[in-house]
NULUM-81007 format. One record per residue (C-alpha): residue number from 1; x, y, z. Coordinates in steps of 0.2 Angstrom, whole numbers, padded with zeros to 4 digits. Example, Ala and Ser with C-alpha at 12.3 -4.5 7.8 and 13.67 -1.06 7.14 Angstrom:
BEGIN
REC / 1 / 0062 / -0022 / 0039
REC / 2 / 0068 / -0005 / 0036
END
This chain:
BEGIN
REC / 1 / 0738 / -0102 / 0689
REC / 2 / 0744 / -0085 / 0687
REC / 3 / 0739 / -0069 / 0695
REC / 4 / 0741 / -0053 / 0684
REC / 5 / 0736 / -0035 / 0690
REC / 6 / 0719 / -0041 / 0700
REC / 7 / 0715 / -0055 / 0689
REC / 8 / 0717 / -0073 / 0691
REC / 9 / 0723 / -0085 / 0674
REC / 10 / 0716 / -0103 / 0677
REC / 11 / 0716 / -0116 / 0665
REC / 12 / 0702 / -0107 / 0655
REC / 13 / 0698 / -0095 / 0663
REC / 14 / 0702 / -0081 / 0672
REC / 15 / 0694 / -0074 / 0688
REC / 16 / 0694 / -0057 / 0697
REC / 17 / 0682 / -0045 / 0711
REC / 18 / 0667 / -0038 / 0703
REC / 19 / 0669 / -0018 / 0704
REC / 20 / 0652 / -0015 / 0712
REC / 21 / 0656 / -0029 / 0727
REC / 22 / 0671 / -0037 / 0729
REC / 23 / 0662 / -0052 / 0737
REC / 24 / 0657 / -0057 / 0721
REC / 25 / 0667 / -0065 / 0710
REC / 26 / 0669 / -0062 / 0690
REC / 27 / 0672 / -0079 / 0681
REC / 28 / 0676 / -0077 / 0662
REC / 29 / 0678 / -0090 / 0653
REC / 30 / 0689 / -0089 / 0636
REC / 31 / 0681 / -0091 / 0619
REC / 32 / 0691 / -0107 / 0616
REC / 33 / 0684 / -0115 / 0633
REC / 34 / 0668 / -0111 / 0626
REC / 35 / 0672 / -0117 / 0608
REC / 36 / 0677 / -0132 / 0616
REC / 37 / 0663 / -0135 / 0627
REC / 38 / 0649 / -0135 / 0612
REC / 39 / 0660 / -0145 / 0601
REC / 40 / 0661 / -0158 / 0617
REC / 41 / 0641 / -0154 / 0621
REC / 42 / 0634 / -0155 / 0604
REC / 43 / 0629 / -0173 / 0607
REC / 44 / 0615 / -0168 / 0620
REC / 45 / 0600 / -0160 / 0613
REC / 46 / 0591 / -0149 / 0627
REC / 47 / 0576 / -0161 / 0629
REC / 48 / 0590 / -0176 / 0633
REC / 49 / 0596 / -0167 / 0647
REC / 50 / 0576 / -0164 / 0650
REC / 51 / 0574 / -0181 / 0647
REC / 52 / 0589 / -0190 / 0657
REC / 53 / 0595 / -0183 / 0673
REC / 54 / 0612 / -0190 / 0671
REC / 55 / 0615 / -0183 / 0655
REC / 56 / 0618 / -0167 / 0665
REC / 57 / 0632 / -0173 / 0677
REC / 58 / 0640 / -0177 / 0659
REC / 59 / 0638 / -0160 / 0653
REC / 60 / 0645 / -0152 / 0669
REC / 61 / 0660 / -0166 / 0666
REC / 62 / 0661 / -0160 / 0647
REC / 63 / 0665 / -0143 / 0652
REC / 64 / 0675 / -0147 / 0669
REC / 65 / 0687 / -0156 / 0657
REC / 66 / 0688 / -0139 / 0645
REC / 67 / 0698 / -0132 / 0662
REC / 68 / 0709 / -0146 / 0667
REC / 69 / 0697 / -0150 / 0681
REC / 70 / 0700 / -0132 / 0689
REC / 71 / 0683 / -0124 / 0684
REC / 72 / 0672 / -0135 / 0697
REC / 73 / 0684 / -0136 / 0712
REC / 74 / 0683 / -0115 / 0708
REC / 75 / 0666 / -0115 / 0711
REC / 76 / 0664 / -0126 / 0725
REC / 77 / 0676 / -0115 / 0734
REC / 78 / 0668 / -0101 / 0732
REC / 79 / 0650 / -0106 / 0736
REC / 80 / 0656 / -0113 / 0752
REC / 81 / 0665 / -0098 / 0755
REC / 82 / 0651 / -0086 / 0765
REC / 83 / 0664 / -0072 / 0765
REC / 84 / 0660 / -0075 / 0745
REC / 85 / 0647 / -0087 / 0739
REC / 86 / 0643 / -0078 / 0724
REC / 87 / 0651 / -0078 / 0705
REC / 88 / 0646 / -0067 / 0690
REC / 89 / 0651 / -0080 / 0675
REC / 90 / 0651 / -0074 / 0658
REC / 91 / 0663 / -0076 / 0644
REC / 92 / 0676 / -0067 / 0636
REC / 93 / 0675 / -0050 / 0626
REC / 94 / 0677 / -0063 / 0608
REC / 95 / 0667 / -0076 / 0613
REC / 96 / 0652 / -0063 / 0619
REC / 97 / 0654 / -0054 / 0601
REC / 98 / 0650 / -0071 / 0594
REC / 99 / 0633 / -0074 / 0601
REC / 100 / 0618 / -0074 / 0588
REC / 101 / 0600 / -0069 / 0592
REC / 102 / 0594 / -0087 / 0589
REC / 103 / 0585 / -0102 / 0601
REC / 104 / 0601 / -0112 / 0594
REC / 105 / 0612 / -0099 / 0603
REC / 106 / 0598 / -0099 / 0619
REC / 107 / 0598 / -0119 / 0620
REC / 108 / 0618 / -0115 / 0621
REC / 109 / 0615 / -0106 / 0635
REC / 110 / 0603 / -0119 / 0643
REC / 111 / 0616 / -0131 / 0640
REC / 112 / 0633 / -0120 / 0651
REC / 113 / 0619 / -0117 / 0665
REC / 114 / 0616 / -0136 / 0666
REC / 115 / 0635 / -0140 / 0668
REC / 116 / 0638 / -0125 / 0681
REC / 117 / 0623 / -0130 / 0692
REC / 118 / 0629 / -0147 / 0692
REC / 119 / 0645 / -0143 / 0695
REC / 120 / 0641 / -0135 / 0711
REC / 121 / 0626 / -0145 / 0718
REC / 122 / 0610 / -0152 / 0710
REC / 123 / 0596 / -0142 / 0703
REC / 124 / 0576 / -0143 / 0711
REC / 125 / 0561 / -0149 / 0700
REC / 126 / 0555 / -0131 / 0696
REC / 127 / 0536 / -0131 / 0697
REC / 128 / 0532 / -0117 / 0689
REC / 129 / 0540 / -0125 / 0672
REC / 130 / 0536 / -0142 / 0674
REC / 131 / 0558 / -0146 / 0672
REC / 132 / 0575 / -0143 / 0683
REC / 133 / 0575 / -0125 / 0673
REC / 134 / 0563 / -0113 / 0671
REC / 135 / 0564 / -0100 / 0656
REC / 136 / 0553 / -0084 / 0658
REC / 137 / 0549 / -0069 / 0648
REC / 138 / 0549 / -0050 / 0655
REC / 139 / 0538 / -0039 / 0644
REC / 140 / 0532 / -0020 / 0645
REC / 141 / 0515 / -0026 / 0650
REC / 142 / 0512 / -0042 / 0662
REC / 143 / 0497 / -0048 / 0672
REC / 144 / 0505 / -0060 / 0681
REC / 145 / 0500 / -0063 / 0701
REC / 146 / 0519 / -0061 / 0705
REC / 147 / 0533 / -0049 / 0704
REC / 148 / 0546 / -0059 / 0695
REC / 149 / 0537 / -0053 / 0678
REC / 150 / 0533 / -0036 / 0681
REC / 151 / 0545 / -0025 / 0673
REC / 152 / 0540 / -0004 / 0680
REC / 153 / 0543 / -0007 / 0697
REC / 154 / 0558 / -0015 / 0708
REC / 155 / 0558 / -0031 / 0713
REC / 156 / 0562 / -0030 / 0732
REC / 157 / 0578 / -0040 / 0739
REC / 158 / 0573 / -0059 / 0744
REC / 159 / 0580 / -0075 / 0748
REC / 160 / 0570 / -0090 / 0735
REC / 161 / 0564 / -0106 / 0741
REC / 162 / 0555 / -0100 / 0756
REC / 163 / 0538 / -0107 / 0753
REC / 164 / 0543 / -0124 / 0746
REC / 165 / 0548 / -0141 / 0758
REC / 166 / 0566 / -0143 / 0751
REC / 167 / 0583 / -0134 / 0756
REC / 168 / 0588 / -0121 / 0741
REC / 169 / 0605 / -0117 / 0743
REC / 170 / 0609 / -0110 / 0728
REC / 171 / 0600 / -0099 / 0714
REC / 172 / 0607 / -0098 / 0697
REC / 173 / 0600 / -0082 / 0686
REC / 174 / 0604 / -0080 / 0666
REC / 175 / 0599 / -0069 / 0653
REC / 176 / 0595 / -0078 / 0636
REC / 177 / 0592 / -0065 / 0627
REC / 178 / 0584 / -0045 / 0628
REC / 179 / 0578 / -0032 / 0616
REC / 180 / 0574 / -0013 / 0622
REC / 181 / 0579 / -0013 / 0639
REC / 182 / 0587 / 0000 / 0650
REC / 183 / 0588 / 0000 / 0669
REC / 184 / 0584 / -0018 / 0675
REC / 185 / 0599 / -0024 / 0686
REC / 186 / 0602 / -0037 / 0696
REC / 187 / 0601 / -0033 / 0716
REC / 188 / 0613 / -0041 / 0728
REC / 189 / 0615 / -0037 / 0746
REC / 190 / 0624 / -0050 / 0759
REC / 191 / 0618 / -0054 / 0773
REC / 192 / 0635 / -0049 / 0782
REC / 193 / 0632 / -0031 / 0775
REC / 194 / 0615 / -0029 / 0780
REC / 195 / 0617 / -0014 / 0792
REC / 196 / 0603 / -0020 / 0802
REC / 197 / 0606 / -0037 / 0802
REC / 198 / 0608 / -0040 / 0822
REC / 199 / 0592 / -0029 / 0824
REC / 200 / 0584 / -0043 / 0815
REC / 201 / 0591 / -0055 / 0823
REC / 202 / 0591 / -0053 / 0838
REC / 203 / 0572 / -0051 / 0837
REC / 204 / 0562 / -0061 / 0849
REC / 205 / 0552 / -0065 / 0832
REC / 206 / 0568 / -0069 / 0824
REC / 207 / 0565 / -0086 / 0827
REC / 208 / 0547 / -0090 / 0826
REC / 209 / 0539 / -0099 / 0811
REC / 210 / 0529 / -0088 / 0800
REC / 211 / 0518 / -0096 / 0787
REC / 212 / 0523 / -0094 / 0768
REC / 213 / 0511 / -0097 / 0754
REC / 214 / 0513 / -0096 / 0734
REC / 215 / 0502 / -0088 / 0723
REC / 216 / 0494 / -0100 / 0708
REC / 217 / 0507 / -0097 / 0696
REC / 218 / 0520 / -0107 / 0706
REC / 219 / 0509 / -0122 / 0705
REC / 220 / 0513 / -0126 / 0722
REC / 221 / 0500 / -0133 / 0734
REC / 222 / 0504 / -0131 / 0751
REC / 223 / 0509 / -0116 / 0763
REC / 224 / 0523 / -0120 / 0775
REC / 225 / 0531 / -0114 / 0790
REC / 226 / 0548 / -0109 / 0796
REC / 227 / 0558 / -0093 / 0803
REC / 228 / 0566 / -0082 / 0792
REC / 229 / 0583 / -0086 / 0802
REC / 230 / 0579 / -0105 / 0801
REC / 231 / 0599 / -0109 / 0804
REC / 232 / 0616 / -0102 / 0809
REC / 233 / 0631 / -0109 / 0799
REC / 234 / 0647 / -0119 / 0805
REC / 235 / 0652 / -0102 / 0811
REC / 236 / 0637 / -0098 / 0818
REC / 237 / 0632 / -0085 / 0808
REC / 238 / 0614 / -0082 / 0803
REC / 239 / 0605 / -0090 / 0786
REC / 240 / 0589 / -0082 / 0780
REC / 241 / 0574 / -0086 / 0771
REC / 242 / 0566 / -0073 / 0767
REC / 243 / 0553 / -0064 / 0755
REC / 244 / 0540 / -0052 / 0757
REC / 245 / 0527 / -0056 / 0745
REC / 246 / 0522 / -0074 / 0751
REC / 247 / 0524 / -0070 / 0771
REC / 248 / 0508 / -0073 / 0779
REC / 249 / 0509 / -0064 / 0796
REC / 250 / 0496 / -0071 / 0810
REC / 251 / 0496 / -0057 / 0822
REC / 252 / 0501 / -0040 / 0824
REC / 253 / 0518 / -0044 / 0829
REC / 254 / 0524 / -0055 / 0817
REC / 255 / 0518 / -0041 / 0803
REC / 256 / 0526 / -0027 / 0809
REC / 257 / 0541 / -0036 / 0811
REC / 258 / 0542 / -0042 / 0793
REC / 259 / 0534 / -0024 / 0788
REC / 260 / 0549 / -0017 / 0797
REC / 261 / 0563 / -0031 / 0790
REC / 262 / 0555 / -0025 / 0773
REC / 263 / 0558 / -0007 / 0774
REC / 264 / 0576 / -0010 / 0785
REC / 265 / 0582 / -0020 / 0766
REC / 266 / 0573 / -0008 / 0753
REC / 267 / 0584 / 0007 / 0762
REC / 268 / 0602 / -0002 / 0764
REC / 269 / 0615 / 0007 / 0758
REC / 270 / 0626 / -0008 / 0755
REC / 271 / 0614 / -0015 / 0742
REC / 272 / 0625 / -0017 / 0724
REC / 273 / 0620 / -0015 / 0706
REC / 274 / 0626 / -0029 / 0696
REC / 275 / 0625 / -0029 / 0676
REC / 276 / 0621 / -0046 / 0669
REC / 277 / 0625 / -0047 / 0652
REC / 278 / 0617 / -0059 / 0639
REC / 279 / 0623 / -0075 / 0639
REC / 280 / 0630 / -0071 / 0657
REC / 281 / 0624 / -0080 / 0674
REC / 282 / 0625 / -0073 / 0693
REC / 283 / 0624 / -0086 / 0702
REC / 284 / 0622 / -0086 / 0723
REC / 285 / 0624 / -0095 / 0739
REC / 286 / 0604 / -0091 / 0744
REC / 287 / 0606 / -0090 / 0762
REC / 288 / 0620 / -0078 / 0762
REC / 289 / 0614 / -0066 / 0748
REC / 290 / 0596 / -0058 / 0747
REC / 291 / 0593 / -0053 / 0728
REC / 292 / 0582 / -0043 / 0719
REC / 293 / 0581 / -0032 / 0703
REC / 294 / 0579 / -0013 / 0698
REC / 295 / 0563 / -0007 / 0687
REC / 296 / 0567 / -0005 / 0668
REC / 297 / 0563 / 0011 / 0658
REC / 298 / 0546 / 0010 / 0650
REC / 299 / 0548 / 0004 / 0632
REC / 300 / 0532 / -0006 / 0624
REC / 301 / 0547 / -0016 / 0611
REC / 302 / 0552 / -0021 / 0630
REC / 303 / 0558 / -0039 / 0631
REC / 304 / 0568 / -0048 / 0642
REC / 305 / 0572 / -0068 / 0644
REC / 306 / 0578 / -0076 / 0659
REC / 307 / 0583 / -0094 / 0664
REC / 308 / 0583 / -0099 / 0681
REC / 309 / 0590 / -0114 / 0689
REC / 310 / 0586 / -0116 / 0712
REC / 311 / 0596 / -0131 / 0720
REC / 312 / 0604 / -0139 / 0735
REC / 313 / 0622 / -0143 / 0739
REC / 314 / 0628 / -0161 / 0736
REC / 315 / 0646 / -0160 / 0744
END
């Protein structure tokens, strides 16, 4: 590898320090690595990796292969990185210009998530969608019992996977495709940053299970219970889990200390704005980094389309 300036050259790819946070790292791939990858790919139609688990450990391997093997071990290092454990990958300027409006191009995109998921730990059944993935549509207008499709006010900063009984490490957000939209960002803040954070933790309640529940939508059937800082690292640094919406406080003081960890996150200074482009994924460690999203501007030809992929570690 060769380091120009502030960027990185791989075999590839090239990689360098988002401007907004310099924990997160920008992975572009070149045009020819994609070109590659969906010449090597085209043998797997969406519903065969549906269909076959291990045709997406091929797929990850198929693009792996496009980088000389560098690609993955990338990754890896930077999801096990806490001081990082986040990457913004997106392709080049060329191979961005080339993207087509189509559900050919979209089921190219389902396709690069599924060999960088698998390349850095394996993807959870997604209830909601009924599949390892689940693809979801942001309109002007939405009646849904959740935030994650309404698209006039901010989606506050959370940690996924709280309310279901298997370990999410990792959560991969991309944007398929979107029409009319202006405002809308991405919302990152690590933990590390968090201003707060030993407030928090340092809570007598920081430690106590709370009870989690789901609305319908997430066809899910079962509340559980855990503490929002269920687990220190191998440096003994704090995990969350985390989200207001599906807490279910039992007593006074467990709701003002959630009402109070709420309003502590919605006011952090150190919370960045990060553009995801079409055909672009942020990808996360979830127990370092709370996410969210900023409200869009009004429009009614409003649309958004999103993919999102919630796993475990395997290494």
């Amino acid at each position: 590898m060769t380091a120009a300036a502030s960027v990185v050259r791989y075999e590839g790819f090239s990689v360098s320090n988002h401007p907004e946070n310099a924990r997160v790292q920008v992975v572009t791939l070149d045009k020819a690595t994609i070109d590659r990858f969906e010449e090597l790919s085209s043998k797997w139609q969406v519903q065969a990796l549906e269909y076959k688990p291990f045709n997406r450990f091929a797929v990850a391997d198929a693009l792996d292969k496009c980088c000389e093997g560098q690609l993955g071990k990338f990754l890896v290092k930077t999801m096990e990185d806490r001081d990082a454990g986040a990457f913004l990958l997106e392709a080049d300027e060329a191979a961005q210009k080339a993207y087509v409006n189509t559900e050919e191009q979209r089921e190219a995109f389902v396709k690069l998530a599924t060999a960088i998921s698998h390349l850095i730990g394996l993807p959870n059944f997604d209830s909601m969608a009924g599949k390892y993935y689940a693809r979801f549509t942001v309109r002007n207008e939405d009646n849904s019992d959740s935030y994650l499709r309404q698209a006039h006010r901010r989606m506050e900063l959370h940690n996924d996977g709280t309310y279901v009984n298997e370990r999410t490490d990792f959560v991969l957000m991309m944007k398929m495709a979107e029409e009319n939209m202006e405002m809308g960002d991405s919302l990152l803040l690590h933990v590390d940053d968090w201003q707060d954070l030993d407030k928090f933790y340092n809570h007598p309640m920081a430690k106590q299970n709370i009870r989690w529940t789901a609305p319908p939508s997430k066809n899910i059937g079962y509340s559980i219970e855990h503490p929002i800082f269920f687990e220190e690292d191998k440096n003994g640094k704090p995990h969350m889990l985390f989200i207001d919406q599906f807490a279910q406080p039992e007593n006074m003081q467990q709701g003002l200390y959630l009402y109070e960890m709420g309003e502590s996150l919605e006011n952090e200074s150190n919370c960045s704005n990060i553009r995801v482009n079409t055909g672009s994924m942020l990808v996360v460690q979830n127990h370092c980094w709370l996410h969210g999203r900023d409200k869009f501007v009004a429009h009614p030809g409003l649309k958004r389309e999103l993919m999102r992929q919630r796993g475990h570690f395997t290494r």
